[in-house]
N, CA and C atoms of all chains as a GROMACS GRO file, in nm:
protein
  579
    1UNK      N    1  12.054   9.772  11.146
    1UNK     CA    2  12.119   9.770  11.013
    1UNK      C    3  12.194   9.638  10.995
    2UNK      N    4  12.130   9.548  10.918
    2UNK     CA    5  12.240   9.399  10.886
    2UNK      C    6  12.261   9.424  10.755
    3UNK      N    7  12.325   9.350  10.686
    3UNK     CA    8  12.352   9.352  10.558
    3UNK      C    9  12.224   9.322  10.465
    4UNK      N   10  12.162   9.266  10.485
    4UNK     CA   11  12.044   9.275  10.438
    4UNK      C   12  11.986   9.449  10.353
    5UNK      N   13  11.961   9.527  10.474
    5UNK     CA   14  11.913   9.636  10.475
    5UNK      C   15  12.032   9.710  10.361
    6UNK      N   16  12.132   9.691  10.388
    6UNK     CA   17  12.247   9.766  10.326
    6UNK      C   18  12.239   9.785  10.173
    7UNK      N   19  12.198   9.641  10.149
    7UNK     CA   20  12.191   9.569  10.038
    7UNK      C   21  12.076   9.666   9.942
    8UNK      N   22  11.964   9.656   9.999
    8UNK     CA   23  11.860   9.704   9.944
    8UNK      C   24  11.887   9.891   9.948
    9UNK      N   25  11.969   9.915  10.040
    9UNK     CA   26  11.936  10.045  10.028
    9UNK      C   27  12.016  10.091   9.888
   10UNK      N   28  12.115   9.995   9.859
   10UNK     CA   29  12.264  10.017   9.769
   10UNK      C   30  12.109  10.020   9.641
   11UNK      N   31  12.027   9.910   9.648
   11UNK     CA   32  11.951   9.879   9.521
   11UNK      C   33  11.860  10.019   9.497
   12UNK      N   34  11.830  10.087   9.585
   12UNK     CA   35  11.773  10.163   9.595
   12UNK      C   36  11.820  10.296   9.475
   13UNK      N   37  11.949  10.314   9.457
   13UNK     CA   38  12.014  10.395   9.412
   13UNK      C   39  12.016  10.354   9.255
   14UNK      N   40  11.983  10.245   9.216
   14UNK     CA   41  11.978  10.186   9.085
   14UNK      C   42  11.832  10.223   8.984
   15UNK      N   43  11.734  10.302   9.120
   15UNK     CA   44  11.603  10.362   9.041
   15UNK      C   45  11.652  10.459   9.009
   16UNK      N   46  11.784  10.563   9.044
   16UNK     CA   47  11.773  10.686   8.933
   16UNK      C   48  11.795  10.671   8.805
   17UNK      N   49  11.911  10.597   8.783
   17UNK     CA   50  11.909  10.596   8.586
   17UNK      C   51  11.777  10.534   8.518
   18UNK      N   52  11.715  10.413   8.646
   18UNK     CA   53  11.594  10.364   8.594
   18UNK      C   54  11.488  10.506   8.510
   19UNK      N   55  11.444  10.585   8.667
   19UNK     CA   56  11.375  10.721   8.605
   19UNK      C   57  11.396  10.808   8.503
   20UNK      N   58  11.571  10.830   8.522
   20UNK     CA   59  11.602  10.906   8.402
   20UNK      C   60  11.582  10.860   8.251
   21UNK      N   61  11.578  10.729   8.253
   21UNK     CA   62  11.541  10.678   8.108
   21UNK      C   63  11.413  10.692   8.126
   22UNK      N   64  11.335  10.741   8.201
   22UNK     CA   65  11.148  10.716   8.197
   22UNK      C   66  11.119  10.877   8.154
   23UNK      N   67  11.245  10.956   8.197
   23UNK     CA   68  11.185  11.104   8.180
   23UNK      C   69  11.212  11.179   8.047
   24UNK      N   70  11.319  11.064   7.941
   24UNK     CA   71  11.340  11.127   7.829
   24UNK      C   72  11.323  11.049   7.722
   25UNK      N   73  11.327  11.047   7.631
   25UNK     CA   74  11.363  10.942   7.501
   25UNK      C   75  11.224  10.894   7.436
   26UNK      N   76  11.206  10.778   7.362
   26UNK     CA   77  11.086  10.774   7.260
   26UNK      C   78  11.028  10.710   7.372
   27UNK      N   79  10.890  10.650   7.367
   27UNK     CA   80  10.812  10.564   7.460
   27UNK      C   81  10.870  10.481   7.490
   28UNK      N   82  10.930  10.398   7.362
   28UNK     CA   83  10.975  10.259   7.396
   28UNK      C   84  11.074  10.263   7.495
   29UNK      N   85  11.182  10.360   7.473
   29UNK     CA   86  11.307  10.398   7.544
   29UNK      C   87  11.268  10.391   7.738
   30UNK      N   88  11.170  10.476   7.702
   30UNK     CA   89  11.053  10.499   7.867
   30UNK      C   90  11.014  10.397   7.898
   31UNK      N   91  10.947  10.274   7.797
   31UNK     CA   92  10.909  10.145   7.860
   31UNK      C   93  11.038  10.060   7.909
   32UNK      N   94  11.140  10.043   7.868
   32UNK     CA   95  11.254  10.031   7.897
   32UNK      C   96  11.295  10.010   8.045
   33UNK      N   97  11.284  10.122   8.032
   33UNK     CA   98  11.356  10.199   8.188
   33UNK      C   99  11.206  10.147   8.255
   34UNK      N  100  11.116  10.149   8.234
   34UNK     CA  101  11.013  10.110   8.340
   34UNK      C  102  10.978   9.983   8.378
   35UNK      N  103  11.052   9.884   8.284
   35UNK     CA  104  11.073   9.729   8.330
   35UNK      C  105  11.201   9.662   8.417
   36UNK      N  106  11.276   9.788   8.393
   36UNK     CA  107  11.422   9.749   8.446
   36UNK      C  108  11.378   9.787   8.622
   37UNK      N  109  11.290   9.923   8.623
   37UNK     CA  110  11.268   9.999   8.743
   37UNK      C  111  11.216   9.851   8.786
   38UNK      N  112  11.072   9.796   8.739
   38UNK     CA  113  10.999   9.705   8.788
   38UNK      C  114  11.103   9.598   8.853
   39UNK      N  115  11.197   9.535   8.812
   39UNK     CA  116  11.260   9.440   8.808
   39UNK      C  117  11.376   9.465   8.910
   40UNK      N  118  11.424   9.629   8.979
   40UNK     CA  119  11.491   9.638   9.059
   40UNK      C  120  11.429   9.634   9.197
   41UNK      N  121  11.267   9.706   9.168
   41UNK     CA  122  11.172   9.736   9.274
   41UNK      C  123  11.171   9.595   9.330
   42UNK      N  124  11.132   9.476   9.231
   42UNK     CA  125  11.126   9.297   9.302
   42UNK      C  126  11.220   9.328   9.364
   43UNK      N  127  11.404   9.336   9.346
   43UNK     CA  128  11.484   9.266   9.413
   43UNK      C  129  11.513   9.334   9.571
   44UNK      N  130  11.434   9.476   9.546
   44UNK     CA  131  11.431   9.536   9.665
   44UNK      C  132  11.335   9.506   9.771
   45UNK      N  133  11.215   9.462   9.746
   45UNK     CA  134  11.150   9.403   9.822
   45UNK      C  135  11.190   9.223   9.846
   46UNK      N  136  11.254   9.183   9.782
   46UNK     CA  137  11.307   9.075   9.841
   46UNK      C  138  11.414   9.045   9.929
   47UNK      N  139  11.522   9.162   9.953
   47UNK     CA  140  11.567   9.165  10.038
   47UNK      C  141  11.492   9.232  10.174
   48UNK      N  142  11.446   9.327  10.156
   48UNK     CA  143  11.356   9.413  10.262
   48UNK      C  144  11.285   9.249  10.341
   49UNK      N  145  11.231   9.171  10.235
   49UNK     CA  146  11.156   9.080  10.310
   49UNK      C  147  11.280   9.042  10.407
   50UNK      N  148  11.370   8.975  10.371
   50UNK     CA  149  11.495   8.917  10.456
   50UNK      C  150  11.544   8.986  10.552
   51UNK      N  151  11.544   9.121  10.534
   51UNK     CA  152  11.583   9.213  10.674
   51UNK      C  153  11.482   9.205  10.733
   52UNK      N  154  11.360   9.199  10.734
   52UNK     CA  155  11.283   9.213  10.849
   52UNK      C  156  11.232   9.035  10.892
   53UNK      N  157  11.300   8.973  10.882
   53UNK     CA  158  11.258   8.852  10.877
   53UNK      C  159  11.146   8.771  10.874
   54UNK      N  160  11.034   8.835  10.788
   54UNK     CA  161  10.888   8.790  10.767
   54UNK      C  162  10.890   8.740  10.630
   55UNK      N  163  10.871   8.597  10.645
   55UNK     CA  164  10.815   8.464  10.533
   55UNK      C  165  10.716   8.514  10.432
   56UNK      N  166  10.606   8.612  10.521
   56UNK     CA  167  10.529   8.638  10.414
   56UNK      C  168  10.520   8.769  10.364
   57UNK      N  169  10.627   8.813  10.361
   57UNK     CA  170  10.685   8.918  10.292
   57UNK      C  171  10.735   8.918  10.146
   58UNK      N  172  10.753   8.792  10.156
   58UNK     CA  173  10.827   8.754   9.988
   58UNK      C  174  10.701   8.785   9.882
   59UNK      N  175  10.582   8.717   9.961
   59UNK     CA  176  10.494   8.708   9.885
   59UNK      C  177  10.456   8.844   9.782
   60UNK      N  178  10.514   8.954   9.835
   60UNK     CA  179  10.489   9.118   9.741
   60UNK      C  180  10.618   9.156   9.710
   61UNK      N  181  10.708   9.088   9.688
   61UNK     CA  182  10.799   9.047   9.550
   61UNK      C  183  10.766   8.925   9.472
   62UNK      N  184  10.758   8.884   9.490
   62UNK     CA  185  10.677   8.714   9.385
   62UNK      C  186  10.533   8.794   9.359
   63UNK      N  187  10.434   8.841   9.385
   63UNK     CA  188  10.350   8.960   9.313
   63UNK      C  189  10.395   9.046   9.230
   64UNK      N  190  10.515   9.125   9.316
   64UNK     CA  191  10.553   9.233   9.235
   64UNK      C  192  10.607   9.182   9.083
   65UNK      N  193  10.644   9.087   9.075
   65UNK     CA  194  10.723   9.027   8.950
   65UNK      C  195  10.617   9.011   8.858
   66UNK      N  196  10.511   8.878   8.906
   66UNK     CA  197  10.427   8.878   8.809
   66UNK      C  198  10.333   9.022   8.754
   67UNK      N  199  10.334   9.080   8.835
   67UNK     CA  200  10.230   9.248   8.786
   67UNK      C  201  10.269   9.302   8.683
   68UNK      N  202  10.436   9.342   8.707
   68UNK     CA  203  10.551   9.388   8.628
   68UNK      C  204  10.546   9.353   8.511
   69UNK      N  205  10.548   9.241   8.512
   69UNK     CA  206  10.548   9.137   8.362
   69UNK      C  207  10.429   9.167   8.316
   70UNK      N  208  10.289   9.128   8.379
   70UNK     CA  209  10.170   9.155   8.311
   70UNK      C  210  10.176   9.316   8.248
   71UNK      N  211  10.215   9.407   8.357
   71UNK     CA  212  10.167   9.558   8.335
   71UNK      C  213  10.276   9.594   8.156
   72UNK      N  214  10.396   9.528   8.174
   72UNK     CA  215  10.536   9.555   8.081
   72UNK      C  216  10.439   9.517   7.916
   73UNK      N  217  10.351   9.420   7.972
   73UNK     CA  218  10.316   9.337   7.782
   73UNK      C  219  10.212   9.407   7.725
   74UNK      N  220  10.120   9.470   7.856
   74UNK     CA  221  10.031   9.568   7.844
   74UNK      C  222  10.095   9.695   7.796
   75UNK      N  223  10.168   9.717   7.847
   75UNK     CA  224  10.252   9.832   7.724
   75UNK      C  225  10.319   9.822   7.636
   76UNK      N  226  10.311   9.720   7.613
   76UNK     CA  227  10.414   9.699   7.463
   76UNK      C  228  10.327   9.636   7.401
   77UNK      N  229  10.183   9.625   7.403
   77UNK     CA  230  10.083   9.634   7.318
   77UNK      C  231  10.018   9.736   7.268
   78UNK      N  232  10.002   9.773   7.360
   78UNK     CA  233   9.942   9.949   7.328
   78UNK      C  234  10.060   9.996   7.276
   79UNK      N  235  10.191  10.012   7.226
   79UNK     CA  236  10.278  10.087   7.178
   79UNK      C  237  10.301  10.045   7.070
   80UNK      N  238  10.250   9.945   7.060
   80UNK     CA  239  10.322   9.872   6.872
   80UNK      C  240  10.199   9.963   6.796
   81UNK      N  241  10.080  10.013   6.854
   81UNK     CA  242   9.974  10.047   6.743
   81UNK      C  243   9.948  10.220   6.792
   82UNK      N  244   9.893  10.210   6.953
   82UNK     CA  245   9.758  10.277   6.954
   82UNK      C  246   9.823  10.429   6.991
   83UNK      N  247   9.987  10.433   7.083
   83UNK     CA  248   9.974  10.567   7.107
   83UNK      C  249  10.120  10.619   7.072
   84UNK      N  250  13.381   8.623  11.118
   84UNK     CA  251  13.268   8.590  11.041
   84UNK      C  252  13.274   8.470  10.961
   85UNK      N  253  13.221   8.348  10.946
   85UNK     CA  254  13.213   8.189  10.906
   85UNK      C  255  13.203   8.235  10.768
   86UNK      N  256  13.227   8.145  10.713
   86UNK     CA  257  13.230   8.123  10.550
   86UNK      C  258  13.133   8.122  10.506
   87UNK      N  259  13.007   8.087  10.596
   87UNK     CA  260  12.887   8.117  10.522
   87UNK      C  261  12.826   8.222  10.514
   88UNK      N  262  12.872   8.339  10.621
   88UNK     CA  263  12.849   8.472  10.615
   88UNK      C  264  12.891   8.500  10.542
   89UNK      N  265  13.060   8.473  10.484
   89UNK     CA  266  13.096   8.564  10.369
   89UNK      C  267  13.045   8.528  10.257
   90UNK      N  268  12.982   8.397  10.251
   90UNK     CA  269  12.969   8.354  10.099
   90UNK      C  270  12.814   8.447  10.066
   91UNK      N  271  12.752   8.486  10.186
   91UNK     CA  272  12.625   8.544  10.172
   91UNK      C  273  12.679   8.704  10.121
   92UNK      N  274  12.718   8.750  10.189
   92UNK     CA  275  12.833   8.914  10.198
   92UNK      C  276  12.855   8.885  10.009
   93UNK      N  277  12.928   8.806  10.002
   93UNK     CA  278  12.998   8.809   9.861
   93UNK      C  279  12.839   8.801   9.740
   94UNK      N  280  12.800   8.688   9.777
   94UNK     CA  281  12.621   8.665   9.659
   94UNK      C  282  12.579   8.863   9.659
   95UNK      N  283  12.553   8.895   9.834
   95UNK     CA  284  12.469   9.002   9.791
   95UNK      C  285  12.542   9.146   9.663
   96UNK      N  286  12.681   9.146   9.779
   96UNK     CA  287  12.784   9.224   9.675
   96UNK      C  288  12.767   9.230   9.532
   97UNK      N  289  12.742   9.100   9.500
   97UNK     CA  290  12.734   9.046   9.352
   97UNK      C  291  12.572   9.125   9.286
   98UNK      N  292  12.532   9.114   9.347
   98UNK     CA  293  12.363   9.103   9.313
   98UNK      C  294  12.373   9.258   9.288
   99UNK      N  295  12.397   9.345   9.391
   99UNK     CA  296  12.347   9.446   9.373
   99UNK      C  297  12.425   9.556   9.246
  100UNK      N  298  12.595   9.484   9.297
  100UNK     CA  299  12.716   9.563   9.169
  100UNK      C  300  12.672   9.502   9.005
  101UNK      N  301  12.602   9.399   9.022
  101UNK     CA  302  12.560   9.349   8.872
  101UNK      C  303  12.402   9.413   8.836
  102UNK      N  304  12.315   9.459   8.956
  102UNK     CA  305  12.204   9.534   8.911
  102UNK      C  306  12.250   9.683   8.908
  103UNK      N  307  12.322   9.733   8.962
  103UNK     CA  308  12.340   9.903   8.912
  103UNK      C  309  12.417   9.881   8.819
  104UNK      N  310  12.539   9.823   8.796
  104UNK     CA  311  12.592   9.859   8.681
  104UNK      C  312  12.490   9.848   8.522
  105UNK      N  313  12.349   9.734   8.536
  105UNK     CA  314  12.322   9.722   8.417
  105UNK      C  315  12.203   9.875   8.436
  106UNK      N  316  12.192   9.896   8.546
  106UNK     CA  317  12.129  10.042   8.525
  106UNK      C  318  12.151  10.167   8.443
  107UNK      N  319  12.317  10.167   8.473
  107UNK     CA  320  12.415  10.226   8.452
  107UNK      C  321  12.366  10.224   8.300
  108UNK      N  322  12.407  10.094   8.226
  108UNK     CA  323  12.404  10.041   8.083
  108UNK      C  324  12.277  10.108   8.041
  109UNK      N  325  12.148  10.076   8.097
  109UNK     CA  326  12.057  10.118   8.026
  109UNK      C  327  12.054  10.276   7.977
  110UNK      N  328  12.086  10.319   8.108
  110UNK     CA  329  12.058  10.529   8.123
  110UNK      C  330  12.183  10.543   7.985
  111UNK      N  331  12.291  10.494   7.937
  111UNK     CA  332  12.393  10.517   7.889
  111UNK      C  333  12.352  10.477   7.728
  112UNK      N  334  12.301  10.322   7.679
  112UNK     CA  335  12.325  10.351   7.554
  112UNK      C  336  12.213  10.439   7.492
  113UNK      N  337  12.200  10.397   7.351
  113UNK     CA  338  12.133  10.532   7.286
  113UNK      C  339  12.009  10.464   7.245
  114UNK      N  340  11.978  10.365   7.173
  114UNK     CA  341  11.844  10.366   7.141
  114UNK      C  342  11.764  10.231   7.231
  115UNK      N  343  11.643  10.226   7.226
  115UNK     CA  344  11.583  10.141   7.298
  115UNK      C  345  11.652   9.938   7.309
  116UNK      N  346  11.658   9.941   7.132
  116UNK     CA  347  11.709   9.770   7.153
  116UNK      C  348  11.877   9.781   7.222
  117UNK      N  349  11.960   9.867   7.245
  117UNK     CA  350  12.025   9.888   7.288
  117UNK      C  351  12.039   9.854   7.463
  118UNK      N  352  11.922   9.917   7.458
  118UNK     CA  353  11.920   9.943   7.628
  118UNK      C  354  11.843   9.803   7.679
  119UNK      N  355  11.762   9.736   7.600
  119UNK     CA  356  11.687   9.634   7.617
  119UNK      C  357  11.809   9.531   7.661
  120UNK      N  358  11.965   9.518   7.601
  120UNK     CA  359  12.007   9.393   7.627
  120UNK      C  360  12.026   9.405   7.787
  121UNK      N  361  12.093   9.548   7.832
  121UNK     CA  362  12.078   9.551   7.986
  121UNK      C  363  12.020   9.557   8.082
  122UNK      N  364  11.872   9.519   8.027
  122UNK     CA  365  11.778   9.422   8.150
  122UNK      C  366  11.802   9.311   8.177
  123UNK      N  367  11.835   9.231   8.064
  123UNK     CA  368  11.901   9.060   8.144
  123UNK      C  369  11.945   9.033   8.236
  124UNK      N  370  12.067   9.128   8.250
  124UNK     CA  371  12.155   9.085   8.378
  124UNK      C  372  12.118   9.120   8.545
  125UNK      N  373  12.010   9.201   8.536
  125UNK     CA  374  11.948   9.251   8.662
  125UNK      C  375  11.838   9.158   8.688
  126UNK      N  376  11.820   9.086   8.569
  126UNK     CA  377  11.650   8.985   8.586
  126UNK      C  378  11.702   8.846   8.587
  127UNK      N  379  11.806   8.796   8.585
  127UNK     CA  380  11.883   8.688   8.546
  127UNK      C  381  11.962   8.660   8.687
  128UNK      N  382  12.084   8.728   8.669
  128UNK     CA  383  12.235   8.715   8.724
  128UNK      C  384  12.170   8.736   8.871
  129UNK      N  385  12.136   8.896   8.908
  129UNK     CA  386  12.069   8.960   9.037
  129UNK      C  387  12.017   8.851   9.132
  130UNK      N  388  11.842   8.831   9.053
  130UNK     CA  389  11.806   8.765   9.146
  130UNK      C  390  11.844   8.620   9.188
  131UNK      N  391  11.919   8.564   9.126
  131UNK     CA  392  11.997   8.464   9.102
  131UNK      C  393  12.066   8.440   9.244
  132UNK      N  394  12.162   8.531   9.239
  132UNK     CA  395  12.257   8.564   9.363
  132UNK      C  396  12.184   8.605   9.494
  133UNK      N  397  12.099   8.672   9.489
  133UNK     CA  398  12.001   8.739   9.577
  133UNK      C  399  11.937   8.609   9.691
  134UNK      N  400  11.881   8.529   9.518
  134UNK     CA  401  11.800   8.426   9.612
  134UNK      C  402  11.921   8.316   9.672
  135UNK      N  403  12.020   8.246   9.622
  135UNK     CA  404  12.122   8.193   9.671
  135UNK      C  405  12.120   8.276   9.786
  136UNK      N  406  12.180   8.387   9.825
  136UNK     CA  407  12.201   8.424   9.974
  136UNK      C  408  12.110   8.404  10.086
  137UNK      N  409  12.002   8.432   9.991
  137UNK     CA  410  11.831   8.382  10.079
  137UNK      C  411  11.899   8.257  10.139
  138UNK      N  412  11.887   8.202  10.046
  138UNK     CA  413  11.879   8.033  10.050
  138UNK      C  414  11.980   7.970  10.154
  139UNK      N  415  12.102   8.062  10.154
  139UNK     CA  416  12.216   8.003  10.256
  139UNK      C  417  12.176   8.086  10.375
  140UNK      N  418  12.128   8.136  10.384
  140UNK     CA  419  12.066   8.193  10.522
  140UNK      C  420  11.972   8.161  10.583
  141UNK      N  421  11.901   8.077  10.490
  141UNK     CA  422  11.731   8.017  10.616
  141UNK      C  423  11.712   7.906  10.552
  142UNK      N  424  11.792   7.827  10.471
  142UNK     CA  425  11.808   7.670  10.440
  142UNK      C  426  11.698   7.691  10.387
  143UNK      N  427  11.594   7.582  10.289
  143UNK     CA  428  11.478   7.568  10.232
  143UNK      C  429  11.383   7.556  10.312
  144UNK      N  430  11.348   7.681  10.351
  144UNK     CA  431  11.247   7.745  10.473
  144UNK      C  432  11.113   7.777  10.341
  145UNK      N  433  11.055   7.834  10.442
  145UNK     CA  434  10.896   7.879  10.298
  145UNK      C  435  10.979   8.067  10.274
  146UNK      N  436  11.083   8.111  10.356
  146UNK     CA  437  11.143   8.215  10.292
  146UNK      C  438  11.228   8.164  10.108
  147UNK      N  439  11.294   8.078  10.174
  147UNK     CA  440  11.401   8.032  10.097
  147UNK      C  441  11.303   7.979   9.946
  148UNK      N  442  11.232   7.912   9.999
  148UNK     CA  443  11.151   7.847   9.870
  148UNK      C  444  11.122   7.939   9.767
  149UNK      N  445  11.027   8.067   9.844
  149UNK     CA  446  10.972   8.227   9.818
  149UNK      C  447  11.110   8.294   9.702
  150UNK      N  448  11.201   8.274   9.747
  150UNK     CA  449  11.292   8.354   9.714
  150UNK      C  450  11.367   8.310   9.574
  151UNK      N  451  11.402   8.176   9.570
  151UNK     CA  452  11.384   8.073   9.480
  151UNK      C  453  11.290   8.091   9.389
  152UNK      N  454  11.151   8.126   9.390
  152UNK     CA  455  11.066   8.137   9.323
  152UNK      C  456  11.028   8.238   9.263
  153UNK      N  457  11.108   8.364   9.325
  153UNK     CA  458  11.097   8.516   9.266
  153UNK      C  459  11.183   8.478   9.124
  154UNK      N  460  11.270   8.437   9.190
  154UNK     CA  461  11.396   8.405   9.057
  154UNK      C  462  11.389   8.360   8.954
  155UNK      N  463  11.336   8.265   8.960
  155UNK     CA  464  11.244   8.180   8.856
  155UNK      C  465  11.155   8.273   8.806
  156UNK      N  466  11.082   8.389   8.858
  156UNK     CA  467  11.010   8.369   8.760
  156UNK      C  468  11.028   8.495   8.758
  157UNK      N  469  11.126   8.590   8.753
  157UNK     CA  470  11.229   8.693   8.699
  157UNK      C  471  11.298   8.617   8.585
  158UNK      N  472  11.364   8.494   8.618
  158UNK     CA  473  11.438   8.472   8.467
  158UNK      C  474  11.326   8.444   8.397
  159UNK      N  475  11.208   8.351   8.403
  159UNK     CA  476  11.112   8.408   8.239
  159UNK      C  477  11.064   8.448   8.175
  160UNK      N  478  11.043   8.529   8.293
  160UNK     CA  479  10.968   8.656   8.213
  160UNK      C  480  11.044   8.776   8.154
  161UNK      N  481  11.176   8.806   8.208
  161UNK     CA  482  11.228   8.889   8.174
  161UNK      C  483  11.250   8.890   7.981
  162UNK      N  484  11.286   8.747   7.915
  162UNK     CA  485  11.330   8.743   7.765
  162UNK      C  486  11.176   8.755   7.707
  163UNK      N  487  11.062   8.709   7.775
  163UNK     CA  488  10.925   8.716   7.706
  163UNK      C  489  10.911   8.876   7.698
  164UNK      N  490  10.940   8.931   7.792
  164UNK     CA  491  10.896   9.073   7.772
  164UNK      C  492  10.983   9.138   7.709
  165UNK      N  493  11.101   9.117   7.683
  165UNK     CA  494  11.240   9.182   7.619
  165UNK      C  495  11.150   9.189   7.421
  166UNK      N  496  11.144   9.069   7.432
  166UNK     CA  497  11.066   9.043   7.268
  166UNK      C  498  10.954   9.098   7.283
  167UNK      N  499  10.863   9.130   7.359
  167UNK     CA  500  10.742   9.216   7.314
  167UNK      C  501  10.826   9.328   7.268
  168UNK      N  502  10.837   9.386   7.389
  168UNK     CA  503  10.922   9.577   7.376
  168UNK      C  504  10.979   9.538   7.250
  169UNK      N  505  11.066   9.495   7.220
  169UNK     CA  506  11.132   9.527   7.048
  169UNK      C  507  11.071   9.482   6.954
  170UNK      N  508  10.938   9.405   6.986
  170UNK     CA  509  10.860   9.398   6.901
  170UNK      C  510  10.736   9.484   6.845
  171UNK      N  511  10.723   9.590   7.016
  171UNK     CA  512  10.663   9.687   6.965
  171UNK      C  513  10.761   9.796   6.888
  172UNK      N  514  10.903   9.776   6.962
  172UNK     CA  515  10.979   9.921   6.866
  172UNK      C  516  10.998   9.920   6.776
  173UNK      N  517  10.998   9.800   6.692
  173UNK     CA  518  10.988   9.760   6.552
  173UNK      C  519  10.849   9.791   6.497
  174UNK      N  520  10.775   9.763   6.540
  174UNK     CA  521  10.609   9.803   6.451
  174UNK      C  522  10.621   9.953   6.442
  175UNK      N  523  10.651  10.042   6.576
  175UNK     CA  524  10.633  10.152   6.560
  175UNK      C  525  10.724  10.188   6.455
  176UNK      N  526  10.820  10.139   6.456
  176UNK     CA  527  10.933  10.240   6.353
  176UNK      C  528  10.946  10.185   6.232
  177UNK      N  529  10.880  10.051   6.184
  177UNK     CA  530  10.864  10.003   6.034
  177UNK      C  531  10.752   9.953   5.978
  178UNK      N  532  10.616   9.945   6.078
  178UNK     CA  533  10.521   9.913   6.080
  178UNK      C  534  10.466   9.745   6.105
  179UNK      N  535  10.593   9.652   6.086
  179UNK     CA  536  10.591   9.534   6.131
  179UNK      C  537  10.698   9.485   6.179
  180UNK      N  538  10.689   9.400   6.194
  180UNK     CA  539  10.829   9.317   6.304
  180UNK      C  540  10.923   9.183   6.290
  181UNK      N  541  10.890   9.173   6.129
  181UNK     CA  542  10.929   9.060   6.071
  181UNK      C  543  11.074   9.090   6.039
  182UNK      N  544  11.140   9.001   5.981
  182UNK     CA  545  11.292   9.063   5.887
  182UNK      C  546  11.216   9.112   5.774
  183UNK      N  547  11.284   9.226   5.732
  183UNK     CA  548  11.245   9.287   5.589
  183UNK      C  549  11.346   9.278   5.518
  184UNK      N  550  11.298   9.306   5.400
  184UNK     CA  551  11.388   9.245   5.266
  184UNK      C  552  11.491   9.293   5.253
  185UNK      N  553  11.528   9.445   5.295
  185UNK     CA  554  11.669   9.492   5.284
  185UNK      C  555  11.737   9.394   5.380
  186UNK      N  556  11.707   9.342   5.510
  186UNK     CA  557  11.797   9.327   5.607
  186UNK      C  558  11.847   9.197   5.557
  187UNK      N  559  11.757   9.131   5.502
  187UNK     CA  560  11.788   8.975   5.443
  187UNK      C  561  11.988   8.954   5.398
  188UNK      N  562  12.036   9.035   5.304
  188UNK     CA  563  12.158   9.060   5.238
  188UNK      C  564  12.229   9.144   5.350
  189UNK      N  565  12.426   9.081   5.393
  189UNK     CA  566  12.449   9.208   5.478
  189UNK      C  567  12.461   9.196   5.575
  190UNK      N  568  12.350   9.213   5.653
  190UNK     CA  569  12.341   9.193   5.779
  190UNK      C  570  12.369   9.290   5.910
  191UNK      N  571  12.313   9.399   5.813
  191UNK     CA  572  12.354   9.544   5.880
  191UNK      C  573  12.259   9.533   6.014
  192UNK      N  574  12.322   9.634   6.095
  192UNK     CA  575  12.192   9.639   6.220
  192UNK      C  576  12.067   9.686   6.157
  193UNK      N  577  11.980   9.629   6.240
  193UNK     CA  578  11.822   9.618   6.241
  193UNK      C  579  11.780   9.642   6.076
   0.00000   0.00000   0.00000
């Protein structure tokens, strides 16, 4: 346990209000909460990379970010029209 | 513990009390553009601090660089996608996303 780990586990606790906005409210409200989730999930795997001290660990937070972003525009396309 | 431990101790402190609290913000206000302003500070401020601690901990290593680079590209994407989402919550709820003519005079919300 270094601070590292601590860190991420504290972040860890920041996906429940994430979910709870995913489990109620209009779509958009749900897309919301599911970019914020995306965007806590990066900072948790970027520390995780640092606690375990592997370089190429970052690399699936620097993924996770760009996906996030792609998957976030993909739903907020489909929501301005289709569902 | 050296000053550079604490200055790391203090970044992460920062990172994580500035990403739950805007969690906090989101689950709390009421409608979507509402909740939209409190993604900034978790996609902005967070990894900001996050990667700084990186950074004072393994000097500009290919970690440090990595980490640096999450950040970056958390802060641009985060305002590109902020304007889709309220650009879709606007189509859905007025059918377009322009200013409309009531809002022109005033300057009432939305």
């Amino acid at each position: 346990m270094n601070e590292w780990i601590v860190a991420a586990l504290a972040l860890l606790a920041g996906l429940v209000p994430c979910g709870a906005v995913c489990l109620r409210g209009s779509p958009v409200d749900r897309l919301v909460g599911l970019e914020l989730a995306g965007t806590v999930d990066t900072l948790v795997l970027l520390l995780l990379a640092q606690a375990y001290d592997r370089a190429i660990y970052f690399d699936l937070a620097l993924a996770l970010a760009l996906l996030s972003f792609a998957g976030g525009l993909v739903f907020a396309r489909f929501l301005e029209r289709w569902i | 513990m050296s000053p550079r431990e604490l200055a790391v101790a203090a970044l992460l402190v920062l990172g994580v009390a500035v990403t739950l609290f805007s969690c906090l913000g989101v689950l709390v206000m009421r409608d979507a553009y509402d909740r939209l302003h409190y993604t900034t500070p978790a996609a902005v401020v967070a990894p900001v601090a996050i990667a700084a601690a990186v950074v004072l901990e393994e000097r500009l290593s290919a970690a440090g660089i990595k980490a640096v680079l999450v950040a970056i590209v958390l802060a641009l994407t985060n305002p590109v996608l902020g304007h889709a989402t309220a650009r879709a919550a606007r189509i859905r709820q007025f059918g377009e996303w322009t200013i409309r003519e009531e809002e022109r005079e005033g300057g009432g919300r939305r």
